[in-house]
N, C-alpha and C positions, 0 to 999 in steps of 0.2 A: 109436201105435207109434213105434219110433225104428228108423233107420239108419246105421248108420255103415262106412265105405269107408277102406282105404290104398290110395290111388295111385303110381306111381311120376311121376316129373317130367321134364321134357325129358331124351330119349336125350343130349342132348348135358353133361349133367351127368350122367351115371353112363358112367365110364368102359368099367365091364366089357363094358356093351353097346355104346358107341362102337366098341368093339376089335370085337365078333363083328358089330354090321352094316357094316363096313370089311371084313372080310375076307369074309363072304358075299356084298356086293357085286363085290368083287373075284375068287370064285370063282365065281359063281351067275348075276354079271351084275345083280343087282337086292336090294333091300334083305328080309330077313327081317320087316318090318314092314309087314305090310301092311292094306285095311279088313278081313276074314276072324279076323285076328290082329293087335293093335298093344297091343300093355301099354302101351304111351304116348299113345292116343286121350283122355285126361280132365288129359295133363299143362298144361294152358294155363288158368291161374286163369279160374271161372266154367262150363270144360267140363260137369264132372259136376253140379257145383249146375243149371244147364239140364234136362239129362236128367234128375234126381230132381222140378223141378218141373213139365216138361211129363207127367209122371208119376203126377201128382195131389199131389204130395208139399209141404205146407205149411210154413214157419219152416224153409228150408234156411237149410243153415250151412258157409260151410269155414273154414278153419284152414289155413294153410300150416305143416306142419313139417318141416324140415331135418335131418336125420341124417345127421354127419360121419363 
């Protein structure tokens, strides 16, 4: 079987969410991302390829791609 995954990449490249964990920090005290929730736990190259092969998962593969 195959797997395939779109990740998002460091908070600090996608501005939209720079903007709302900034200001929920600033309103809440503490950042919206956290371990429970974090859409950016797999942005750091080799993250998810890890998790898919302590997984069982054989011939991982990533691909960095960038959308301007």
């Amino acid at each position: 079987g195959r797997a395939a995954f779109l990740v998002w990449g460091p908070v600090e490249d996608v501005t939209m969410f720079t903007v709302i964990s900034g200001a929920s920090e600033r309103v809440l005290g503490e950042s919206p991302w956290h371990d429970s929730f974090d859409p950016f736990r797999f942005a750091a190259p080799g993250a998810l390829a890890a998790v898919m092969s302590a997984a069982g998962f054989a011939e991982v593969e990533e691909t960095e791609l960038r959308l301007l």
